[in-house]
VOTORZA-462231 format. One line per 3 residues: their letters; for each residue x, y, z of C-alpha. Coordinates in pm, whole numbers, padded with zeros to 5 digits. Example, Ala and Ser with C-alpha at 12.3 -4.5 7.8 and 13.67 -1.06 7.14 Angstrom:
2
as	01230/-00450/00780; 01367/-00106/00714
END
This chain:
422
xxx	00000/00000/00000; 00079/00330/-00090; -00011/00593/00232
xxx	-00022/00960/00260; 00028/01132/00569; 00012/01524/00620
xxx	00156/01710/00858; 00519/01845/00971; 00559/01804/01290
xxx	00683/01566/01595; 00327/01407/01595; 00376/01337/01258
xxx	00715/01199/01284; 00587/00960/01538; 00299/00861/01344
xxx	00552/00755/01041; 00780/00574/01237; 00489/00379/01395
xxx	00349/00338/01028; 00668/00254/00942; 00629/-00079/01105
xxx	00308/-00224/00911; 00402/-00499/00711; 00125/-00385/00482
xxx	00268/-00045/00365; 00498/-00033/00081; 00556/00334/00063
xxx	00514/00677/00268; 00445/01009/00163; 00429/01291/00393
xxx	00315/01660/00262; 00516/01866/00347; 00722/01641/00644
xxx	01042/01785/00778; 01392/01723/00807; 01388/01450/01032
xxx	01060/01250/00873; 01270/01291/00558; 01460/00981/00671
xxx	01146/00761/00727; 00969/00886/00444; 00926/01063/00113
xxx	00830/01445/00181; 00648/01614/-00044; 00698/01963/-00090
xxx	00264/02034/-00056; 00153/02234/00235; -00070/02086/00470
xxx	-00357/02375/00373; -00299/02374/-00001; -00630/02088/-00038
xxx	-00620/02080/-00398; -00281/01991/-00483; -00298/01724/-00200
xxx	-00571/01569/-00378; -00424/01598/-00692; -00063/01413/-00574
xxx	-00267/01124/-00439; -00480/01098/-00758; -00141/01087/-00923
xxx	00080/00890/-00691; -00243/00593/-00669; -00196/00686/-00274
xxx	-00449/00399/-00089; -00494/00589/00206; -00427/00893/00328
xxx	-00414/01000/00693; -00451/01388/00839; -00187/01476/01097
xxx	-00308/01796/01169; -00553/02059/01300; -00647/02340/01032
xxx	-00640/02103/00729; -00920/01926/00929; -01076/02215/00997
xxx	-01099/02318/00646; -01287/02025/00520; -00953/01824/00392
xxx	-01120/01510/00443; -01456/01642/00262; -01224/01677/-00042
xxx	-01085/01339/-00075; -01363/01170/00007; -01500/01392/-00294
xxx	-01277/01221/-00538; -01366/00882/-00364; -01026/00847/-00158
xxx	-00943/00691/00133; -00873/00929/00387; -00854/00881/00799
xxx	-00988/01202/01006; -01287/01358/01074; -01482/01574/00831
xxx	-01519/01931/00822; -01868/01924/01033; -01699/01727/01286
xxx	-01399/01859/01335; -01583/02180/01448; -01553/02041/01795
xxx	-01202/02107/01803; -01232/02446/01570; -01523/02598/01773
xxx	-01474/02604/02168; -01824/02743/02186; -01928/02506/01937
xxx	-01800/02178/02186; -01898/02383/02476; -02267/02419/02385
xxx	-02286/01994/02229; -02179/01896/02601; -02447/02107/02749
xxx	-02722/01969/02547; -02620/01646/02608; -02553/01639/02968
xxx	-02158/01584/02951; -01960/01723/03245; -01744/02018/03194
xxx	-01676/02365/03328; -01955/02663/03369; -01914/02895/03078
xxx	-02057/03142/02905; -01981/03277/02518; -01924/03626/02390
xxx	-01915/03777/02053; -01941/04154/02155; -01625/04275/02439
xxx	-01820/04496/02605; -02039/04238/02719; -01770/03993/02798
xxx	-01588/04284/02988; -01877/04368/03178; -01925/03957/03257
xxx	-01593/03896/03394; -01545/04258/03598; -01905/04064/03798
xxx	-01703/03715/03828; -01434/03581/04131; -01107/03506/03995
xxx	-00940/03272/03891; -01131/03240/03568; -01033/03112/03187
xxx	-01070/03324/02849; -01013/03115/02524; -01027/03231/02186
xxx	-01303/03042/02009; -01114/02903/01728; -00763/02718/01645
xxx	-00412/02897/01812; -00160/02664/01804; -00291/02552/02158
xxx	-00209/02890/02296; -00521/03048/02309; -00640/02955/02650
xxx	-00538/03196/02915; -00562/03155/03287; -00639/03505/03467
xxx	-00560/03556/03820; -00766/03897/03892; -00988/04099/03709
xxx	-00730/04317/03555; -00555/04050/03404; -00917/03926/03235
xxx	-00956/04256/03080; -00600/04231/02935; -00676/03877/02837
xxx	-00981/03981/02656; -00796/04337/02455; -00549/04100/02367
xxx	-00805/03830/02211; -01096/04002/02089; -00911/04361/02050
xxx	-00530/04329/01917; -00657/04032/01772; -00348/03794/01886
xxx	-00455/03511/01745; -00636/03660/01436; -01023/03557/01302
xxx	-00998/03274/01613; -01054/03584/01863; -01346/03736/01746
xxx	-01566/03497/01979; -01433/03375/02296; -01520/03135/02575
xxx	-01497/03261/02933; -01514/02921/03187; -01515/02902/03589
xxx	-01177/02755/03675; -01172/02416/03784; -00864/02240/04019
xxx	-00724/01912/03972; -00427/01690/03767; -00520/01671/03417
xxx	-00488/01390/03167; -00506/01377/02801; -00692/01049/02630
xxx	-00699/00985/02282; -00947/00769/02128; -00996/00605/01797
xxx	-01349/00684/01656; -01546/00498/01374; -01849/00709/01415
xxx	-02042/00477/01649; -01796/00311/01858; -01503/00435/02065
xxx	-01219/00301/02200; -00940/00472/02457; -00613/00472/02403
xxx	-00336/00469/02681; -00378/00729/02929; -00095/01064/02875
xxx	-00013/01337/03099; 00108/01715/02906; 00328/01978/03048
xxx	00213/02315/02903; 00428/02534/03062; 00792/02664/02926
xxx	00945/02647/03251; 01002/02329/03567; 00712/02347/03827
xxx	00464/02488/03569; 00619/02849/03563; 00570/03022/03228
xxx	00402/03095/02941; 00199/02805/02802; 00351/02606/02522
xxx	00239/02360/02265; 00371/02106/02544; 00724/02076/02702
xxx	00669/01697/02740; 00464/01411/02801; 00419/01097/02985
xxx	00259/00769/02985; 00035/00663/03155; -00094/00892/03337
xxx	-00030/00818/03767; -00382/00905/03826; -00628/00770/03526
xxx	-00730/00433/03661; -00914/00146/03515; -01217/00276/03714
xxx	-01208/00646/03597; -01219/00485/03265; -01496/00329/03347
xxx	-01679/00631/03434; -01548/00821/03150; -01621/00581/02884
xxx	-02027/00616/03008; -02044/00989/03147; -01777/01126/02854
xxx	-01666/00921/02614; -01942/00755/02444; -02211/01018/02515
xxx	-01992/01285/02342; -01983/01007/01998; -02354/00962/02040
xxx	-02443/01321/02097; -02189/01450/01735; -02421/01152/01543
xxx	-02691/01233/01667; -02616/01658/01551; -02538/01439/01185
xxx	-02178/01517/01221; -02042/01136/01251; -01696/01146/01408
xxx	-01422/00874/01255; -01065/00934/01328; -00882/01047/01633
xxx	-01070/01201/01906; -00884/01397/02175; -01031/01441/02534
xxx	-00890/01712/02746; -00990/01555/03136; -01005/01682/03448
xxx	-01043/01501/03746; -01204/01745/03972; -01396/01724/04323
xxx	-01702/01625/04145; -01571/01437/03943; -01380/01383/03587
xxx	-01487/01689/03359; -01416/01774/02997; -01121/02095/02973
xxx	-01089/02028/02585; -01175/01842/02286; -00884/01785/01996
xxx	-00969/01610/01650; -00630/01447/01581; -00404/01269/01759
xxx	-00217/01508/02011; 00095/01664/02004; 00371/01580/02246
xxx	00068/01319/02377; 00115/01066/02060; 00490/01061/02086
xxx	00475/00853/02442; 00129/00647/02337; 00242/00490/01934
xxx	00562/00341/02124; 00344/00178/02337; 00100/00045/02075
xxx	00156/-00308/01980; -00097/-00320/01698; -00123/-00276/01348
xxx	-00207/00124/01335; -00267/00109/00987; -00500/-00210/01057
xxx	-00692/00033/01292; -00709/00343/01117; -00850/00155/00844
xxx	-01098/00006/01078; -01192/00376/01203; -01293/00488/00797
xxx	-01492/00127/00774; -01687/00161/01046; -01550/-00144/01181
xxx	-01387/-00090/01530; -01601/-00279/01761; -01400/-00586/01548
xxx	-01054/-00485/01626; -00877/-00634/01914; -00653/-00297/02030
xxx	-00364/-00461/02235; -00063/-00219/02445; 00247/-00297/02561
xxx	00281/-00279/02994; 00525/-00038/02974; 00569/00330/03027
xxx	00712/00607/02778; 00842/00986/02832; 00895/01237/02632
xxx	01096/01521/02703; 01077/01819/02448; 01395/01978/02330
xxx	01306/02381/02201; 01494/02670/02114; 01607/02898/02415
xxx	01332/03199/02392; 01021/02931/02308; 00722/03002/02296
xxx	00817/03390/02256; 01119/03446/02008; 01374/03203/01930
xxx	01679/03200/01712; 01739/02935/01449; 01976/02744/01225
xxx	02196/02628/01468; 02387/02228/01433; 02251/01962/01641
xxx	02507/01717/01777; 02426/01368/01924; 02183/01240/01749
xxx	02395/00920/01631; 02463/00860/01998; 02142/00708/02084
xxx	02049/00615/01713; 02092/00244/01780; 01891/00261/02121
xxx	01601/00039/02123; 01444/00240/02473; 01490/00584/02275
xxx	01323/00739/02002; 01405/01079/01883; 01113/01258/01692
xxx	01176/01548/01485; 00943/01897/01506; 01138/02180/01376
xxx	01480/02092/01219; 01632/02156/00897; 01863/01971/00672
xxx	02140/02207/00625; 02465/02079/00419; 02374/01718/00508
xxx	02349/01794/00906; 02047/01878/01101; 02018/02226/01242
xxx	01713/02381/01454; 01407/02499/01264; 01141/02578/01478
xxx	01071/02648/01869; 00981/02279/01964; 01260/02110/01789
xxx	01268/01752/01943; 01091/01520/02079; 01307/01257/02317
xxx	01104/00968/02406; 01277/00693/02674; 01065/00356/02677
xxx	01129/00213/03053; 00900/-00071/03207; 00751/00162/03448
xxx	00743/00568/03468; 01083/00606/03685; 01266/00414/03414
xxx	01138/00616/03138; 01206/00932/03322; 01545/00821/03384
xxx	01590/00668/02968; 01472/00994/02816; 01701/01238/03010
xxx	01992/01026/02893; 01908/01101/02547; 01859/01445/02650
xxx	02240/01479/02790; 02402/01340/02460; 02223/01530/02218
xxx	02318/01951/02188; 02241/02241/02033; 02309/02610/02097
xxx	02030/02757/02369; 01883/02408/02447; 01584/02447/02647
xxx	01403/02189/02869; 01199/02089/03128; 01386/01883/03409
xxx	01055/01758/03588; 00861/01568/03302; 00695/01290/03457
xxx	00843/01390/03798; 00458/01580/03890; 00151/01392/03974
xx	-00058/01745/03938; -00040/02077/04016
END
């Protein structure tokens, strides 16, 4: 088989090297890839937005299947396109994927139907949301309605911080046509964990449990971040949380997007919280997260082609989804100044040191191929996962890949894992 991934980031370099390892696949494209996928797979120089001329190169190329790595393309209606032109494609379509691109959007489906999340209200007009959060205690959460790279959530600590959140959303327009709605939520308190789920439209099944660290800085000081690192699984999500979320959360949010006619297939991403009353829903994400999926495809141990596939044939309950008992972490290596301003170009060293490692995998986000030698190309630039049999091993694996590979104004967390909550 012939397969199509798009996408340029870590995520997608872990989804490669997973695919990488289906005896079924002959050949892998990724549009438009990066440096470091570039050994793994064929990139294509296509940008994950430009729709038509990815529809075109897998009309060309005979691509079987196709699978969308990221957010906006999904957004767009990607998926609506191929399956246009009768393609196979893995992800949800454009009507679905509105409950990641529309915070009021998911906020309002889990209302209707009853699924636990935070008190919230929506505002199109600042004046109105000014007024609303001057009358509410602090702490209390402003998001931008739409897609911002997963920084458009801020957490304000007093009511002049709300009002600067909300000029710098819905006024200076930070994060562009996403702003011009936002979502102000009650704060809730409690450790968070991330699980993914595969989704064939009518049945759902969990993945392993992951834990994100948001913040740039150790003990969650910072600005927030497209994630610092990851682990898995998480030390809190039990088998009888899962329980509970797979009848309060999981399958009432599937049932609830059929029943609105917008049938989810593909990766769906729940944001928890487990609070005092109880798990509650922070987030929803269409795709498979990112640092999330580097620590939960090394723990996979089947086929991910085998259940993708299932997810577009509406065949999931059939698929027997087995994990390794193991543990993974995944420490993220950025550029000194992420998520603000950050230099690049600069050589990394030490990558061939833990190359033949079977308990690390490096994942490339943002590097560059520069006179045959990777150099930094982004603000997350890699993605060091250690594989350990429990969480304490992995911890320890990963930071020893993290001490032999270099690059000028390394940044990184040195407590990934370490934190149950905070």
């Amino acid at each position: 088989m012939k397969v199509l991934l798009v996408g340029s980031g870590g995520r997608e370099h872990a989804i490669v090297w997973k695919l990488k390892q289906s005896p079924k696949i002959d050949k892998i494209y990724c549009a438009p890839g990066n440096a470091g996928i570039s050994k793994d797979a064929e990139c294509v120089p296509i940008g994950a937005m430009e729709i038509d001329k990815l529809v075109e190169f897998a009309k060309n190329e005979g691509i079987d299947f196709t699978i969308i790595g990221m957010d906006d393309p999904l957004v767009a209606g990607v998926v609506d396109a191929f399956e246009k032109e009768n393609l196979r494609v893995f992800g949800p379509r454009k009507n679905a994927a509105i409950i990641e691109g529309s915070k009021a959007f998911s906020k309002d489906l889990m209302k209707k139907y009853g699924i636990p999340t935070a008190k919230y209200e929506v505002f199109e007009e600042y004046h109105k949301a000014k007024e609303y959060v001057l009358s509410q205690e602090m702490p209390i959460v402003i998001k931008a309605d739409g897609l911002a790279l997963g920084k458009g959530v801020l957490i304000c600590q007093s009511h002049e911080e709300a009002v600067a959140a909300l000029d710098e959303i819905m006024v200076d327009k930070k994060f562009g046509a996403s702003g011009s709605k936002v979502v102000v939520e009650e704060f809730l308190t409690g450790p968070e964990v991330s699980v993914l789920s595969f989704c064939d439209g009518k049945t759902v099944v969990p993945m392993v449990s992951a834990q994100d660290h948001k913040r740039a800085y150790d003990n969650d000081e910072g600005l927030n971040t497209g994630g610092m690192g990851t682990f898995s699984p998480s030390r809190i999500y039990t088998p009888e949380i899962n329980e509970e979320c797979m009848k309060t959360i999981f399958m009432p949010t599937v049932e609830a997007m059929a029943k609105e006619g917008r049938e989810f297939k593909g990766v769906l991403y729940f944001g928890l919280m487990l609070t005092k009353d109880g798990m509650k829903v922070i987030e929803y994400n269409a795709r498979f997260g990112d640092p999330e999926t580097q620590v939960i495809l090394p723990r996979l141990k089947t086929d991910l082609l085998e259940i993708m596939e299932a997810c577009v044939d509406g065949t999931l309950d059939k698929m027997n989804i087995e994990w390794y008992d193991n543990a993974a972490v995944c420490v993220v290596l950025a550029s000194g100044g992420y998520p603000v301003s950050y230099e690049k170009g600069f050589e990394i060293t030490g990558l061939e040191s833990v190359e033949d490692r079977s308990d690390i995998v490096v994942f490339h986000a943002g590097t560059a191929l520069k006179d045959g030698k990777f150099v930094t190309n982004g603000g997350r630039v890699l993605g060091v996962t250690g594989i350990g049999k429990d969480l304490d091993e992995a911890i320890k694996i990963a930071y020893e890949g993290v001490e032999k590979i270099d690059f000028e104004k390394k940044h990184f967390r040195h407590d990934i894992g370490i934190k149950i909550y905070k």
